[in-house]
C-alpha positions in Angstrom: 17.7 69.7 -70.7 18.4 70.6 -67.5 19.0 68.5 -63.9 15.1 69.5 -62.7 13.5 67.5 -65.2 15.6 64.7 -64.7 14.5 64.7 -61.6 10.8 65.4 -62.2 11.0 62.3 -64.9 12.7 60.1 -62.1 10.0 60.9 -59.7 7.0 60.2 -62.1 8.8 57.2 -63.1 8.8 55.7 -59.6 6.0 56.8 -58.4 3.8 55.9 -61.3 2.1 59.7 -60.8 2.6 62.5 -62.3 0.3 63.9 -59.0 2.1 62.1 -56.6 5.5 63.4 -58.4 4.3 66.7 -58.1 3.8 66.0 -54.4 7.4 64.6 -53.9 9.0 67.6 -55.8 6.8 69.7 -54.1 5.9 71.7 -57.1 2.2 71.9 -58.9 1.5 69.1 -61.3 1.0 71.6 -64.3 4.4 72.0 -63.3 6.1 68.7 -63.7 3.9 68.1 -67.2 5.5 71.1 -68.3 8.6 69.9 -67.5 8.2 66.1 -68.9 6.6 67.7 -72.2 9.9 69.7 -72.6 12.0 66.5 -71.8 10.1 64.6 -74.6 10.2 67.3 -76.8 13.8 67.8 -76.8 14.6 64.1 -76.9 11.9 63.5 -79.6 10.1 60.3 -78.0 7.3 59.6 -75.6 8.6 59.0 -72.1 4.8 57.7 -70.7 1.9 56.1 -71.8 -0.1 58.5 -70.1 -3.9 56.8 -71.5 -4.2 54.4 -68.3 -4.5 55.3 -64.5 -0.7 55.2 -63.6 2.0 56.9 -65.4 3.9 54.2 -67.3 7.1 54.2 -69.1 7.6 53.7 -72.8 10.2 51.7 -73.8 12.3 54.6 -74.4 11.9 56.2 -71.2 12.7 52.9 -70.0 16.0 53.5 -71.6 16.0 57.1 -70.5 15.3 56.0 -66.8 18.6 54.7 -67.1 20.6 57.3 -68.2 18.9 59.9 -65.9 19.3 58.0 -63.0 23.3 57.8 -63.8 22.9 61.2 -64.6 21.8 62.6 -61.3 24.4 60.2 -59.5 26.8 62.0 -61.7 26.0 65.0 -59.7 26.7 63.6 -56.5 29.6 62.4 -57.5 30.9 65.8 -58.3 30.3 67.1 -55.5 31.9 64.3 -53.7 34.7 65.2 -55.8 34.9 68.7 -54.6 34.1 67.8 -50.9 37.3 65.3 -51.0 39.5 68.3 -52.3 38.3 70.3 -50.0 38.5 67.9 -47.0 35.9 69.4 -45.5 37.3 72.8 -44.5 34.6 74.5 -46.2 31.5 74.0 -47.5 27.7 74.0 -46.2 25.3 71.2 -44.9 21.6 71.9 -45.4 19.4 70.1 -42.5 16.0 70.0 -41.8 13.8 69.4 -38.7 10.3 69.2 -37.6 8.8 72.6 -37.1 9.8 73.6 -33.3 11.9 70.3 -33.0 12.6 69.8 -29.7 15.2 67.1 -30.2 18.1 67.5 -28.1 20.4 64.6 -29.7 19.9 66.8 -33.0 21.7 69.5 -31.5 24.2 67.5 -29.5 25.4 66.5 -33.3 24.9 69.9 -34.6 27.5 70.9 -31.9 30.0 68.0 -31.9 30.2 68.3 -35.8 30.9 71.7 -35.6 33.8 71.7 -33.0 35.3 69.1 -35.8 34.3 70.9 -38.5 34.4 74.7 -37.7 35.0 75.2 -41.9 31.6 74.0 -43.0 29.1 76.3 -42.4 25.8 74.9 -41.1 22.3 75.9 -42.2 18.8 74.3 -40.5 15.2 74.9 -41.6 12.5 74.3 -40.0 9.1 72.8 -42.0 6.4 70.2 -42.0 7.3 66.5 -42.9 6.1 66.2 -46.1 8.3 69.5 -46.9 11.2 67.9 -45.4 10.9 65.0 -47.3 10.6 67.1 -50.7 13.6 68.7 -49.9 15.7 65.7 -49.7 14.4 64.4 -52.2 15.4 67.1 -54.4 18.9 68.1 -52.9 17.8 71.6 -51.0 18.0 69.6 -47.9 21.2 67.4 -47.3 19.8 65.3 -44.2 16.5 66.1 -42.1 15.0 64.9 -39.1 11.1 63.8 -40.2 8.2 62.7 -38.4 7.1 59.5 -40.9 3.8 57.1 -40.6 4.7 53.6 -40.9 7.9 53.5 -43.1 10.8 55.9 -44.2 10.0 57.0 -47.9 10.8 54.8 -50.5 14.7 55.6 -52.6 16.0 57.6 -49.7 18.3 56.2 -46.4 17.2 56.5 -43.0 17.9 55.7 -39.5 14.5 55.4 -37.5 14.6 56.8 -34.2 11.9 56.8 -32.7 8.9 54.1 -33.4 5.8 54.5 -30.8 2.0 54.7 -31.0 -0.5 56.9 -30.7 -2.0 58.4 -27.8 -5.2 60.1 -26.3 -4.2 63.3 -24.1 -7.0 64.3 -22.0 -7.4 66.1 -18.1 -8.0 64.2 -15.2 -11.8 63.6 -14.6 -13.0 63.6 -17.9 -15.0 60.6 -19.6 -12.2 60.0 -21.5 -9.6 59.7 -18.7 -11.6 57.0 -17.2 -10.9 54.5 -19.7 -8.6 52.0 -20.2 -7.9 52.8 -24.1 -9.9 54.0 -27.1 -10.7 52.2 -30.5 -9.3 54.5 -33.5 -13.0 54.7 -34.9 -14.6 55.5 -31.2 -12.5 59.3 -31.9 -14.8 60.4 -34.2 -17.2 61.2 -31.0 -14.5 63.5 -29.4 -13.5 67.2 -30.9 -9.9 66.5 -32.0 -6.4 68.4 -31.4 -3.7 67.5 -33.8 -0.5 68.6 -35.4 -1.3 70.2 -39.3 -1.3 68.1 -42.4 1.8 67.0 -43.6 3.4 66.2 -40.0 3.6 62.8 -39.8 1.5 61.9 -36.4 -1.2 63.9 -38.4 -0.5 61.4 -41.2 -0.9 58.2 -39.0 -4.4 60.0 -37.5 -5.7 60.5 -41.1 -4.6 57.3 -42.3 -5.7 55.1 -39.0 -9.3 56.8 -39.0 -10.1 56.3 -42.9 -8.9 52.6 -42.8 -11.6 52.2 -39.5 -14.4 54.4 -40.5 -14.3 54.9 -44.1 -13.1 59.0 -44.0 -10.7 61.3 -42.7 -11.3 62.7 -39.1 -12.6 66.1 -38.7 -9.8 68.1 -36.9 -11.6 70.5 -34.6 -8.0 71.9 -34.1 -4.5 72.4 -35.6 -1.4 73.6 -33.9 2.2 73.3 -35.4 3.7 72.8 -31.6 2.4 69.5 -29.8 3.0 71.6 -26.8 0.4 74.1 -27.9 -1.8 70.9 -28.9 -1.6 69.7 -25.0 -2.1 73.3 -23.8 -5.7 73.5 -25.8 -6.2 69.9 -24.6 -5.5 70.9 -21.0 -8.4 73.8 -21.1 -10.6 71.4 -22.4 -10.7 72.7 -25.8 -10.3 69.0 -27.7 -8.6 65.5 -27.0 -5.5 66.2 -27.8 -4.0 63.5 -30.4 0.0 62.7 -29.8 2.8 60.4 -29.5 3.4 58.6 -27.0 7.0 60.5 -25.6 5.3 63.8 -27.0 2.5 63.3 -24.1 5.3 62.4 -21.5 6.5 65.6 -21.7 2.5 66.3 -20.2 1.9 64.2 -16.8 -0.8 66.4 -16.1 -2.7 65.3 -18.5 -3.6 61.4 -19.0 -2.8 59.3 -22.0 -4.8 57.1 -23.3 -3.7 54.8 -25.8 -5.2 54.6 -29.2 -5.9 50.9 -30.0 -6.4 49.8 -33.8 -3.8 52.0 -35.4 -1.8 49.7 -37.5 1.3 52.2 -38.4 3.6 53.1 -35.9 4.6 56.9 -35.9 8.1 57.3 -36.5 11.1 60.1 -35.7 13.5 59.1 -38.5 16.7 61.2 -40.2 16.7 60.8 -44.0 18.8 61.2 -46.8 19.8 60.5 -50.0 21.4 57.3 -50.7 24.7 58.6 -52.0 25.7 60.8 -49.0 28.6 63.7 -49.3 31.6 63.3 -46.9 30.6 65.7 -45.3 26.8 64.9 -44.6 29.1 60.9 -43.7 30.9 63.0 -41.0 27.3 64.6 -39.6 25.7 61.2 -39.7 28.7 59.7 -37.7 27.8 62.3 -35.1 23.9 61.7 -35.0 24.7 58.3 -34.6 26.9 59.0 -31.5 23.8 61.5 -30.5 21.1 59.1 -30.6 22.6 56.2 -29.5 
């Protein structure tokens, strides 16, 4: 038995999936089976009733649910343990941003908690949203700034930063620019510039045009930088589909607000619940930072 399957069996058990586990933990779904077989074979007992459509728990992986969940706080608390003795002089904090995060209150922290903290050696990756998440989920990330639809992810802390809507980035002079707004469903007509799967404006398009339309909208485009997404926008490649401060950073262009989306998109940091001291002393700072 080992900590990854506790966490793959805490993951299925609140999310009711073994697929949408597999998604959390961001490992295949052959993957966390494996792993939950193992689990059950070792404690001898079925943790799921795996015959209906959702993942449910037996009774003893109700009792196991538990016991794992203590388990992995146990962890924490360790290393809380060891961060206290160490008070901070050394040690590493893990954080992730958006792929080419532009977010200077991110690196004002960065900076302040380093001049406090020159001892803790500081380590960022860069990644799509639904990576970031995964990796605070599963402890390779401490904290990371995410771009969310709608809500923070359910079992982890955050501080939402940013909340805003969608909007239409077109040039001057074209059909588009003329108008006042545009329904979420009336996109469909236009070729579309977005961010990749897995960013969370990208999530808010997908989900906003299936709930209007019935499907996901085709993507004539995909750039990882919304400044590349304006750029093809701008030479009348696509309509370029952003937030709403993203397309400030473009007055060239003309917004055009999206109407009919019903989930904000949000800029949020995230972390587990049970934070080290020294991911407390880093949050202090992003607090200063984005107030």
């Amino acid at each position: 038995m080992d900590l990854r399957q506790l966490q793959y069996f805490v993951a299925v058990a609140e999310t009711g999936s073994f697929t949408r586990a597999a998604e959390r933990v961001h490992i295949t779904q052959s993957g966390v089976s494996a792993q939950i077989k193992a689990l059950e074979h070792e404690l001898g007992a079925e943790l799921f009733d795996r015959s209906g459509r959702t993942a449910r728990l037996t009774d003893a992986g109700s009792v196991a649910l538990r016991h794992a969940r203590a388990a992995l706080d146990s962890t924490l608390d360790l290393r809380d343990a060891i961060d206290d003795v160490k008070g901070l002089i050394r040690g590493r904090l893990t954080i992730g941003m958006v792929t080419g995060c532009e977010v200077t209150p991110l690196f004002d922290a960065l900076a302040a908690f380093h001049r406090d903290h020159p001892g803790i050696e500081l380590e960022l990756a860069e990644a799509n949203s639904d990576h970031l998440v995964a990796g605070v989920r599963t402890g390779s990330l401490d904290v990371a700034l995410a771009g969310l639809a709608g809500e923070p992810p359910d079992h982890l802390a955050a501080q939402i930063i940013v909340s805003e809507r969608l909007v239409a980035l077109t040039p001057p002079g074209s059909e588009l620019a003329q108008r006042g707004s545009v329904p979420v469903a009336g996109l469909t007509s236009y070729k579309i510039v977005c961010l990749p799967v897995g960013t969370g404006i990208r999530d808010v398009l997908d989900r906003a045009v299936l709930a209007a339309v019935g499907v996901r909208p085709e993507v004539a485009l995909v750039a990882t930088s919304p400044d590349t997404v304006a750029g093809l926008a701008r030479r009348g490649l696509g309509v370029a589909v952003l937030s709403e401060s993203m397309a400030a950073a473009h007055p060239d262009l003309v917004a055009v607000p999206i109407d009919d989306v019903g989930i904000p998109a949000l800029l949020a940091l995230i972390w587990q619940e049970r934070a080290s001291p020294a991911l407390s002393a880093f949050l202090k700072h992003c607090r200063t930072a984005f107030s």
